[in-house]
DRENZA-593199 format. One record per residue (C-alpha): x, y, z. Coordinates in pm, whole numbers, padded with zeros to 5 digits, always signed. Layout:
# DRENZA-593199
XYZ...
//
This chain:
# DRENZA-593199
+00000+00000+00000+00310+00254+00079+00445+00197-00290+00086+00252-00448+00041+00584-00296+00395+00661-00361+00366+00564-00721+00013+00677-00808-00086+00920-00493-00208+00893-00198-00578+00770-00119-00795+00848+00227-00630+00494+00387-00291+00584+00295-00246+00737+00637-00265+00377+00785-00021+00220+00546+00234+00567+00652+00139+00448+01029+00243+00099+01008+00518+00125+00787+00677+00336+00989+00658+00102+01281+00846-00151+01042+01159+00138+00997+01114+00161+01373+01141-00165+01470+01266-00397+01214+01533-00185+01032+01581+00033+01357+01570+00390+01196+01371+00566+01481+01400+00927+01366+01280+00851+01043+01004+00667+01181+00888+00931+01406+00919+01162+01069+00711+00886+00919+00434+00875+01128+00358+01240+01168+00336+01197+00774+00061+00981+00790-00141+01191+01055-00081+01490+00765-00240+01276+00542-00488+01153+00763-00570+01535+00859-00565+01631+00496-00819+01399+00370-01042+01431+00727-01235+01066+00702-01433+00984+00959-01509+00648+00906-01123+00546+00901-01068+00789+01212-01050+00482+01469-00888+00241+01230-00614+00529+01197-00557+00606+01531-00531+00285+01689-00247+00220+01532-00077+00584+01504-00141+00638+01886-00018+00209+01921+00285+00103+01752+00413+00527+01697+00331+00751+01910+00550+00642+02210+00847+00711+02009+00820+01090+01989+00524+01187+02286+00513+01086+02664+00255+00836+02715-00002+01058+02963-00024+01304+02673-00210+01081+02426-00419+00828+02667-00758+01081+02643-00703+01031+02235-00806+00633+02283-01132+00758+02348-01208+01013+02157-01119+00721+01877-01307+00477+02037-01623+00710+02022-01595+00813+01676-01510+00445+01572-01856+00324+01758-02018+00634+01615-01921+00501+01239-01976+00202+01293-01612+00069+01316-01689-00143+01612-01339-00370+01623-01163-00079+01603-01334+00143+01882-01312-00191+02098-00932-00199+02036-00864+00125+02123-01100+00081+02449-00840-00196+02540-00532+00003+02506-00656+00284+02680-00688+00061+03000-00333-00076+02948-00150+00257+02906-00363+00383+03186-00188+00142+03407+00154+00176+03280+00175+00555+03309+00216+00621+03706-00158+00744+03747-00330+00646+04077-00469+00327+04122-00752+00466+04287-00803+00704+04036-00775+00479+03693-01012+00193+03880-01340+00309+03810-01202+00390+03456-01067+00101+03297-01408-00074+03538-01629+00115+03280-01445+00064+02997-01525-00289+03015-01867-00267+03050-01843-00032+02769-01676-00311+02596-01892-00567+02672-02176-00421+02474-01981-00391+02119-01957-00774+02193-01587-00836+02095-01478-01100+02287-01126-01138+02225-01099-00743+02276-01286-00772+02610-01079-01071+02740-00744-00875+02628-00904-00517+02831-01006-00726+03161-00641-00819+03224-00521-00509+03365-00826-00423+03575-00792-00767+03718-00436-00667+03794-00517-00325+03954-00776-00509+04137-00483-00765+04314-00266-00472+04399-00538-00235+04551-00682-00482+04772-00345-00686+04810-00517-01047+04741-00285-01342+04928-00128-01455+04595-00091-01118+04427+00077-01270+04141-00206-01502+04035-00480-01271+03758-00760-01501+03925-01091-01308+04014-01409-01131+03915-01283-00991+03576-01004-01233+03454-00923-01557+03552-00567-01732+03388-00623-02092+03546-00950-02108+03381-00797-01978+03051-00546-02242+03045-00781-02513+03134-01035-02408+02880-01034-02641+02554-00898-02426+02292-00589-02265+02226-00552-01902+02368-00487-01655+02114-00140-01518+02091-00189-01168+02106-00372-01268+02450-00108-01452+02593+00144-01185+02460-00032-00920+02667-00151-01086+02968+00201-01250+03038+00357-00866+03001+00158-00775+03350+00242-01126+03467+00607-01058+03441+00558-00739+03635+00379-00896+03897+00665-01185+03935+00890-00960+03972+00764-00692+04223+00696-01003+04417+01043-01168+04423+00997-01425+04174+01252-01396+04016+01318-01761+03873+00961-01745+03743+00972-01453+03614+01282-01542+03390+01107-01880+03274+00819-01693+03176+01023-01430+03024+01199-01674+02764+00849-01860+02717+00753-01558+02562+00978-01542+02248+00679-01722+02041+00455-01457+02089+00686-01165+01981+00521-01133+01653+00207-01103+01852+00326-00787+02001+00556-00661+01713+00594-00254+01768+00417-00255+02102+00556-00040+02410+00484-00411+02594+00755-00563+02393+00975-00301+02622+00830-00415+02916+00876-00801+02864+01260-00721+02741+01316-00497+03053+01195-00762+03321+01358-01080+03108+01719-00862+03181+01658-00726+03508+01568-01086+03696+01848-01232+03442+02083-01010+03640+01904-01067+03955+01935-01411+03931+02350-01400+03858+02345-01208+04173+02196-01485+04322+02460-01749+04146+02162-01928+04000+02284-01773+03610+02598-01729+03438+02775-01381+03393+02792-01423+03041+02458-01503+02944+02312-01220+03178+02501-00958+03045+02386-01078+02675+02065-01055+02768+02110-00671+02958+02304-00527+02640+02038-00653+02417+01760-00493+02641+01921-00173+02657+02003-00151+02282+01621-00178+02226+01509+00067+02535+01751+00328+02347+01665+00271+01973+01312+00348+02104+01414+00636+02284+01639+00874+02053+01372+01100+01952+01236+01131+02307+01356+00936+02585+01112+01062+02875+00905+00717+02843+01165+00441+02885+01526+00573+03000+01456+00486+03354+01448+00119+03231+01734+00171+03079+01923+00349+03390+01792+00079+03578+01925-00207+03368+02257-00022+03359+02336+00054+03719+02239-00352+03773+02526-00421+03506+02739-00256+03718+02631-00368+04001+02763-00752+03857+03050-00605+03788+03163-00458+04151+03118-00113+04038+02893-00051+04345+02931+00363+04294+02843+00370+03938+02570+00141+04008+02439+00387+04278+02434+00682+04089+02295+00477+03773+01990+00390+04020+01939+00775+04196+01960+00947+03767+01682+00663+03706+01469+00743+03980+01482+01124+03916+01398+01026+03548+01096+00837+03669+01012+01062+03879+01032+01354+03657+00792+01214+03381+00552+01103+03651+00636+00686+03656+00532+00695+03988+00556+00262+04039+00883+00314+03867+01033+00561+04117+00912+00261+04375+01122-00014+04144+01451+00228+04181+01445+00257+04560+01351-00145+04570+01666-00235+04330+01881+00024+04573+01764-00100+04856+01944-00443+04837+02248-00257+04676+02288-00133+05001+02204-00438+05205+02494-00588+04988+02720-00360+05067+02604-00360+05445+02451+00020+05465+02187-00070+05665+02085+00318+05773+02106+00393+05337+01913+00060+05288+01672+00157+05561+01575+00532+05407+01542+00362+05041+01276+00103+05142+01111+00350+05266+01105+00570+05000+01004+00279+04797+00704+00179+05004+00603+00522+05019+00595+00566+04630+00363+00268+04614+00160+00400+04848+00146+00714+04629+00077+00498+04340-00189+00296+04499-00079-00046+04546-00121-00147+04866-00012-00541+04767+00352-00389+04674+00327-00161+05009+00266-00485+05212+00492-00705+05046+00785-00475+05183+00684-00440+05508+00693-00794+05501+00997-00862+05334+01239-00580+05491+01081-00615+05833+01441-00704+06030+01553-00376+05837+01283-00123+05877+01133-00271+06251+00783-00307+06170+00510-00593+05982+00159-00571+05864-00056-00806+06035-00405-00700+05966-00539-00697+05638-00847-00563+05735-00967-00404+05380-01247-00200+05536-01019+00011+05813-00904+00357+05720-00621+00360+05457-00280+00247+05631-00016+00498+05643+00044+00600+05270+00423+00801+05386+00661+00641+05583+00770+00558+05923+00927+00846+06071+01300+00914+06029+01432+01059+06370+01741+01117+06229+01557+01318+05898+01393+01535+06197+01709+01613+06351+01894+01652+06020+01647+01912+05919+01652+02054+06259+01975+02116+06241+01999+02276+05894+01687+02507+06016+01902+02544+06310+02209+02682+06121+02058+02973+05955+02002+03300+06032+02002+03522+05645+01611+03496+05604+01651+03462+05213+01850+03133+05273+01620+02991+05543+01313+03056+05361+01484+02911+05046+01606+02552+05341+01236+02599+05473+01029+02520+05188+01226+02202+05038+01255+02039+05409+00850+02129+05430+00793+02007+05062+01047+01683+05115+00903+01595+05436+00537+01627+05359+00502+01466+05008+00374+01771+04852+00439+01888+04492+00345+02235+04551+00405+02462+04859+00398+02813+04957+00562+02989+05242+00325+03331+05432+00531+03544+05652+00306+03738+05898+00440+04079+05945+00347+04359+06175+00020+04162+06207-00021+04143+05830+00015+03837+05575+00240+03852+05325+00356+03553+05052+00758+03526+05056+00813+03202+04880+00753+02898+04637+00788+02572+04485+00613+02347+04278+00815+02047+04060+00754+02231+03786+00913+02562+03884+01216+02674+04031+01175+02806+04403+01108+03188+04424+01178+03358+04690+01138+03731+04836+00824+03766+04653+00668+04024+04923+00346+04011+04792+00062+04086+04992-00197+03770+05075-00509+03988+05020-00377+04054+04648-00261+03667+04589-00361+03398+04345-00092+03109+04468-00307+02926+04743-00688+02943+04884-00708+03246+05046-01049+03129+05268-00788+02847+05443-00485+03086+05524-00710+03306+05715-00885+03043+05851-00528+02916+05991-00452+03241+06087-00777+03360+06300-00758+02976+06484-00407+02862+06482-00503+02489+06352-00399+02249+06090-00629+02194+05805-00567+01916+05632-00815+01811+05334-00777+01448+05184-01015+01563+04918-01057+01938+04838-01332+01965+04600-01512+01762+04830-01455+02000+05167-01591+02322+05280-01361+02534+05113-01466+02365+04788-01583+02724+04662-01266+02887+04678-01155+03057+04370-00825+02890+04364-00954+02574+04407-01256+02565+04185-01026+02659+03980-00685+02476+04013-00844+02139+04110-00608+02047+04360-00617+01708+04525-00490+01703+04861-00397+02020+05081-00223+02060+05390-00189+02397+05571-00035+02466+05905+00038+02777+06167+00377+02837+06272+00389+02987+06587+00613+03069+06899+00537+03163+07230+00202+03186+07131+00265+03398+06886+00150+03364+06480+00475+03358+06286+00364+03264+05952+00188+02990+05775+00254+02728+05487+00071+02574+05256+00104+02247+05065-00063+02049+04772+00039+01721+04659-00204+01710+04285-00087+01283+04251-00340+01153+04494-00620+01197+04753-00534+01093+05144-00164+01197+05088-00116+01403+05407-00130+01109+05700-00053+01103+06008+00315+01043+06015+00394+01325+05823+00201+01592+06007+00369+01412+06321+00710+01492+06124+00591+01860+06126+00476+01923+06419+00831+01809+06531+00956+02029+06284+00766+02369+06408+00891+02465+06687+01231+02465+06508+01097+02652+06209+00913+02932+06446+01261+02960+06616+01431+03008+06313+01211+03290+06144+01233+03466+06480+01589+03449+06462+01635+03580+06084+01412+03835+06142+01594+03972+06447+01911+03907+06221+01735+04116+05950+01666+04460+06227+01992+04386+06366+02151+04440+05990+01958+04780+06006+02131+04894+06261+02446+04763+06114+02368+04984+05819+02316+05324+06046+02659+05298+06190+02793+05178+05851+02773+05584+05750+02983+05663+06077+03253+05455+05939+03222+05591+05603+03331+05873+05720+03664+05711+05834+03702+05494+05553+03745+05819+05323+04054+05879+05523+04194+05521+05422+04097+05554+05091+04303+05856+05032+04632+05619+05180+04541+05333+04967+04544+05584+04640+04902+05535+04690+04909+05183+04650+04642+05144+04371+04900+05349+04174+05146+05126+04220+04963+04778+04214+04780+04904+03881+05123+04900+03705+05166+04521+03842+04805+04463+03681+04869+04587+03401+05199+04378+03333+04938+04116+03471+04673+04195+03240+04915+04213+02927+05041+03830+03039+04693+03705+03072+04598+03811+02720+04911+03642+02575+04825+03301+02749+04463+03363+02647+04575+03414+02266+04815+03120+02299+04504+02921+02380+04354+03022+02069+04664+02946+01852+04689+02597+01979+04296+02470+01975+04308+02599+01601+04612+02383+01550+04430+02067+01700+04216+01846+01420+03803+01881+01470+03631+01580+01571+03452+01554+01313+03752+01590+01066+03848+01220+01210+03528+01076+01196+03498+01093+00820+03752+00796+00834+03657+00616+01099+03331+00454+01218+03296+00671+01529+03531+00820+01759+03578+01088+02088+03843+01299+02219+03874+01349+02566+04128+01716+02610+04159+01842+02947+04457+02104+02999+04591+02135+03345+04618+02462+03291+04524+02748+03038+04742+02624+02785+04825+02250+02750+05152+02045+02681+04958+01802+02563+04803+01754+02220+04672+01526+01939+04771+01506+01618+04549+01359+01295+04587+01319+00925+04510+01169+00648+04763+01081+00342+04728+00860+00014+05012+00567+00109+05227+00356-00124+04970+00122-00197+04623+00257-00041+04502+00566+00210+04656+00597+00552+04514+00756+00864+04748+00886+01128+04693+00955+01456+04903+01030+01783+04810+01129+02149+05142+01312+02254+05218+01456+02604+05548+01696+02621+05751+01802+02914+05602+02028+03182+05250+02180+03115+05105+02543+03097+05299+02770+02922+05607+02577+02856+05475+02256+02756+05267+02483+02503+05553+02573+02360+05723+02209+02274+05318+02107+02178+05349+02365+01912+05732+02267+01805+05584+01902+01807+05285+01974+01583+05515+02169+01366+05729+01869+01307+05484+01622+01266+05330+01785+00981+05680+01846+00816+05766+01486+00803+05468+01403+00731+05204+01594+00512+05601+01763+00332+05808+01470+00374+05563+01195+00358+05710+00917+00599+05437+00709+00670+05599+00431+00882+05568+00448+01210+05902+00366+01361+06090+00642+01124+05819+00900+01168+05934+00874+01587+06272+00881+01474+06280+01143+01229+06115+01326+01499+06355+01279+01783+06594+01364+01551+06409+01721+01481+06331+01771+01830+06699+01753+01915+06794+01985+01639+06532+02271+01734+06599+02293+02086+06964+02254+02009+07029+01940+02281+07353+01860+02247+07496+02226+02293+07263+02372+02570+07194+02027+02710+06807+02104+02723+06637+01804+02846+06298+01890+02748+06078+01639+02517+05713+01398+02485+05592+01095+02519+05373+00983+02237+05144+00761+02130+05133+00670+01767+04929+00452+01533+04876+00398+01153+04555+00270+01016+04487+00079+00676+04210-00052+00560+04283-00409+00382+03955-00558+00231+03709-00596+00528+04019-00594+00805+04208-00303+00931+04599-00322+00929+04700-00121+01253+05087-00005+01266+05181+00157+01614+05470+00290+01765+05514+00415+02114+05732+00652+02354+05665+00543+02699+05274+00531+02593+05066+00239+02518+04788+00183+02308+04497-00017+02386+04276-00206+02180+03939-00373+02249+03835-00670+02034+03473-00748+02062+03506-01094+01918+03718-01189+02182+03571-00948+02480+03870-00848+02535+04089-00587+02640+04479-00620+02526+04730-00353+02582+05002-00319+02350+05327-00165+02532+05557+00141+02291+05960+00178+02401+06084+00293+02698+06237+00580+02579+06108+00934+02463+06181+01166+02202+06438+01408+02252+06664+01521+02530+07035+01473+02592+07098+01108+02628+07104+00993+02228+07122+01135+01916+06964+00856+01729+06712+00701+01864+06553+00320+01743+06182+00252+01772+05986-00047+01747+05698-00054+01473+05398-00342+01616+05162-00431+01336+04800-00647+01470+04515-00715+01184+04206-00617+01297+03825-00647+01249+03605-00368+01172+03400-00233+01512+03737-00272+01692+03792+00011+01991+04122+00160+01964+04246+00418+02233+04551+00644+02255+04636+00825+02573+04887+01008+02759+04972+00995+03088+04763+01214+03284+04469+00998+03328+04590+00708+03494+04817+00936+03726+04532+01143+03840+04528+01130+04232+04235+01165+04424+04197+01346+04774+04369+01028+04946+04647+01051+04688+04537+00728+04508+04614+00721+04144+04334+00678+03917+04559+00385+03780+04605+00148+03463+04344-00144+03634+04082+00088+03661+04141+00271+03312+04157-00112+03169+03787-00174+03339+03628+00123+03247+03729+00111+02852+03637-00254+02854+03272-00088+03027+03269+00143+02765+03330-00018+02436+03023-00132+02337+02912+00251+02391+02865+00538+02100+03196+00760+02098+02980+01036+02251+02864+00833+02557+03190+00656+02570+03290+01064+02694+03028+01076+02920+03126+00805+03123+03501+00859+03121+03445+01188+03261+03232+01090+03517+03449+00834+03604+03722+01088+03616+03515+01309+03856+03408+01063+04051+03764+00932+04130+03881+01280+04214+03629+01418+04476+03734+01742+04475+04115+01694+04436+04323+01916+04158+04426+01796+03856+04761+01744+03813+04850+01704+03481+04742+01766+03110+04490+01498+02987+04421+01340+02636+04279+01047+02531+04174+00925+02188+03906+00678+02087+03884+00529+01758+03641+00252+01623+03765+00106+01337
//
């Protein structure tokens, strides 16, 4: 259908054949950014020929198999319906039942409240039940029957056995269950095995699942099923129950897929990703990259709303730490998880924890009494939080600091999204600060309440005239339901509090948290009213700081006076010290041009990347001016093209080691872009001959000279014959056929200085297969100490590169300078640092 409307124009249902061939580009041929181009093509089309009667046949797809490569997933959910209207409406039954059934499944996955989604997906059933499709209704009673185990935490939570689905009665039944059922309902399944600590099942099932790939082909579930195959693969060589080898297989292959559907817009899936990744690590000993792989993929859930997600981070970092014996880090991260599932609604995930950390966190659930209040939906209180944020409130007396500490300990500690901060002043209310997760926090905003539109105005004077909490689990459904902010802001839950000393009103706050009903309990107001007698204290404090600065500033014009006098003395020395600046000045700019000279000497990145796959360079001077640089070219050989590249470090670094980077570049190009020596071994030699000659060695018995690291690459049919030749440098080179690393040692001995005149290098020559890693570098990696004067090293370089190789060039950078920060902590760097990465 593509080719016909390419050859002989496009007809009203060409829009569907654009939809699903671009989820063949997508998936199949792996060309998401054209597919994302693709598919906004066919809603063009769709849009330009305006066809009702194919509107739910078009979007079922569109919004199915595309629209999760470009859009987050809560931004398109509502368009299910509106298709599934129009399709009844036209009489395209099937299709309005389809995209009834999705819209229940993506309601699920997207981090919306259980409570809240419940009665939806409960009435789009019964919706569905009337178009009588019964494979379409089977495939949408799945996830309410899942919702349904979670909310009221059934005793085998895992089983889909109840009023709306029932698997053991599937399987038993006489014929064969479609495919496209099986394929969906064992996507939840492996995210109920999982959350549950199933992990050998949820493997089995995992592989079982293979035969029904074509079932799902282009579906955001085949992301889901990939994700928890990898992450109980790796759970389960943890455990010693799998081999390294095959876990890691399966990982790599997971993430390839989470970021091939992810490079136009990565907001839906990089969390599994992160995840995935810091567990990788985690087999690997790397227990600090593992960490802060887990925290970036919890702040990426958390940022695009994947609220059971955020809960899945903490979980997975929770037994990091328990591994590693950090009980008090392992403690806080359970219950962060617990409370996220809480927020999320699933009180079966909530209990499970309890349950299963109970020696860590000190407390079980017993009673599963389903028609008490709602258990506590925060967590159990942190004295240690309390006295940390005591302490901070404790330690500040500038009122524009403490207001800006206030509000995130308030926000943090209360599980709000949305808080503002009233100063009452001289009997009068005035709003001084906010934050939402949406905005940055503003602060100083002086505005007057009466004049407001950032909270209810009826409940801050209420708190005000009575001095007591309000705390509304429901606030459309309260007495201050007619407020104008909340008519019309709609916001869920609301806390507001006075905070007062000595009897006296010193301001009052006000919270929202917009993800759920209930979400102030009891524990957290108990954290706060902890908190407020600190936070009175404090603003009392600040603001006598603030008068006591006023008075500061009245005998600040007394001193004035006598700081005219020492002005008049220091004229004196101005004079002289703006000679010494100026010498200063003239110095800096030289250095500063220098810079300039030498980066426009260096080769562009993308000048070696037109012959080569891919490729990075990592540059780091020490100072303003580097003695280190790399060196590139390109030159038509004897018998085919060569490409020539060298990682050199030269004596000393900053201005002087500038100097010999220049000579060196200088002489490189001379022998060979003039001279054309090609071969490794004489290019070193010609240029330790040079190097001697130009600094005139042997008469003023300078010293001075580089290391370098030097390779020549030539292609040869489908291999790559690699010629390298080293001064004190290595080179390293990662062959993924082999998984190895192997590190090829140069001469001990550098070019120039005053031992010899003529110099003998080795030329090494290694055939090698195309995707091979190569990677010059100088010295000043490995040697970089941190703040316990530990080297970074060569074993940890070697473990890191083999990490790496599998990477793009760019995030093959990424990581090497994280690594690189991570092992410093704040110490200096001490040397110039280059290093090169080539793949062949």
């Amino acid at each position: 259908m593509t080719k016909l409307s390419l050859k002989y124009g496009n007809s009203k249902i060409s829009c569907i054949a654009f939809a699903v061939f671009s989820v063949i580009l997508g998936v199949k041929l792996g060309e998401t950014k054209n597919a994302a181009k693709l598919s906004e093509i066919s809603l063009d089309l769709f849009k330009l020929f305006s066809n009702k009667r194919t509107h739910a046949k078009f979007y079922m797809p569109y919004l199915t198999l595309t629209k999760h490569i470009k859009d987050p997933i809560r931004n398109y959910i509502d368009d299910y319906i509106s298709a599934y209207r129009i399709g009844v409406e036209t009489g395209e039954v099937e299709w309005g039942a389809l995209c009834l059934f999705k819209h229940n499944y993506l309601l699920f996955h997207c981090g919306k409240n259980l409570n809240e989604i419940w009665p939806i997906i409960k009435k789009n059933c019964e919706s569905g039940k009337e178009l009588q499709q019964s494979l379409t209704l089977e495939l949408m009673t799945i996830p309410v029957q899942v919702v349904e185990n979670l909310l009221f935490s059934k005793e085998d939570v895992h089983v889909l056995e109840g009023e709306f689905y029932n698997e053991i009665q599937i399987q038993n039944q006489d014929k064969e269950p479609d495919e496209l059922s099986l394929f969906f309902y064992t996507t939840f399944k492996l995210n109920l095995l999982y959350r549950f600590g199933r992990y050998n099942e949820t493997f089995t099932v995992a592989k079982k699942m293979a035969k029904y790939y074509e079932a799902g082909f282009g579906l955001i579930e085949v992301i889901y099923w990939k994700f928890y195959e990898a992450l109980a693969a790796l759970t389960l060589c943890l455990d010693k129950e799998l081999s390294k080898r095959m876990s890691t297989k399966i990982a790599k292959k997971a993430i390839k897929l989470i970021k091939n559907w992810s490079l136009v817009y990565d907001g839906n899936f990089r969390h599994f990703q992160l995840i995935l990744e810091a567990k990788l690590a985690l087999i690997n000993h790397k227990h600090q990259l593992a960490i802060s792989l887990y925290v970036e993929a919890i702040k990426s859930a958390e940022k695009y709303k994947f609220t059971q997600d955020v809960a899945l981070g903490y979980e997975e970092l929770t037994q990091l730490y328990i591994s590693v014996q950090e009980d008090n880090l392992a403690k806080k991260s359970v219950n962060n998880a617990i409370a996220a599932y809480e927020i999320w609604g699933s009180k079966a995930n909530s209990i499970y924890l309890k349950r299963h950390y109970k020696d860590l966190i000190g407390f079980d659930v017993i009673d599963n009494d389903l028609d008490k209040p709602k258990a506590n939906v925060g967590h159990a209180i942190d004295i240690s939080t309390v006295i940390k944020a005591s302490q901070t409130l404790s330690g500040e007396i500038k009122l524009e600091r403490l207001l800006e500490k206030m509000l995130r300990i308030l926000i943090e500690n209360a599980g709000a999204e949305y808080g503002v901060l009233v100063e009452n002043r001289d009997k009068k209310l005035f709003v001084q600060a906010k934050w939402s997760t949406d905005e940055d926090l503003q602060i100083n905003l002086n505005e007057a309440l009466e004049v407001s539109t950032k909270l209810p105005l009826s409940i801050v004077y209420y708190v005000q005239r009575s001095h007591e909490i309000i705390v509304l689990d429901d606030a459309m459904s309260s007495n201050f339901s007619t407020d104008t902010y909340i008519s019309g802001k709609l916001p869920k839950s609301i806390l507001c509090f006075p905070i007062i000393n000595k009897g006296e009103l010193k301001g009052v706050v006000y919270l929202e948290n917009n993800l759920t009903t209930g979400a102030f309990t009891e524990d957290r107001l108990e954290v706060l009213n902890m908190l407020s007698s600190q936070l009175a204290i404090s603003l009392e404090n600040a603001f006598l700081y603030e008068n006591l600065e006023a008075k500061v500033e009245e005998r600040t014009v007394e001193v004035e006076a006598q700081k005219l006098k020492l002005e008049k003395q220091a004229e004196t020395l101005q004079e002289a010290n703006k000679e010494i600046s100026l010498k200063n000045e003239h110095i800096t700019s030289s250095i500063a041009y220098a810079k300039t000279i030498q980066q426009a000497v260096l080769p562009d990145i993308q000048q070696i990347k037109q012959y080569v796959q891919d490729a990075f360079i990592l540059y780091k001077p020490k100072d303003v001016v580097s003695g280190d640089f790399f060196w590139f070219t390109h030159v038509n050989g004897d018998s085919s093209p060569k490409t020539i590249v060298a990682a050199v470090d030269c004596t000393g670094h900053g201005v002087p080691g500038a100097f010999m980077s220049m000579i060196g570049n200088t002489l490189l190009n001379e022998i060979v872009n003039q001279k054309r020596i090609t071969n490794t071994e004489e290019i070193l030699e010609e240029l330790n001959r040079r190097v001697r000659e130009s600094l005139k060695q042997s008469e003023k018995k300078n010293n001075d000279g580089m290391d370098m690291c030097l390779c020549c690459i030539e292609q040869k049919g489908d291999e790559f014959l690699l010629s390298f030749t080293g001064a004190k440098r290595p080179l390293y080179i990662f062959n993924h056929q082999t998984n190895q690393l192997v590190e090829i040692n140069g001469d001990r001995k550098s070019i120039g200085g005053i031992k010899e005149n003529d110099k003998q290098f080795t030329r090494q020559e290694v055939m090698l297969a195309k995707g091979t890693n190569v990677y010059l570098t100088t010295d000043g990696f490995v040697d970089q100490n941190n703040m316990e004067r530990r080297k970074f090293g060569t074993k940890l370089l070697r473990e890191v590169l083999t990490q790496v190789s599998g990477q793009s060039g760019e995030e093959q950078l990424r990581i090497l300078q994280r690594s690189l920060k991570q092992h410093q902590r704040g110490a200096q760097q001490r040397d110039d640092i280059t290093m090169i990465g080539l793949k062949l």
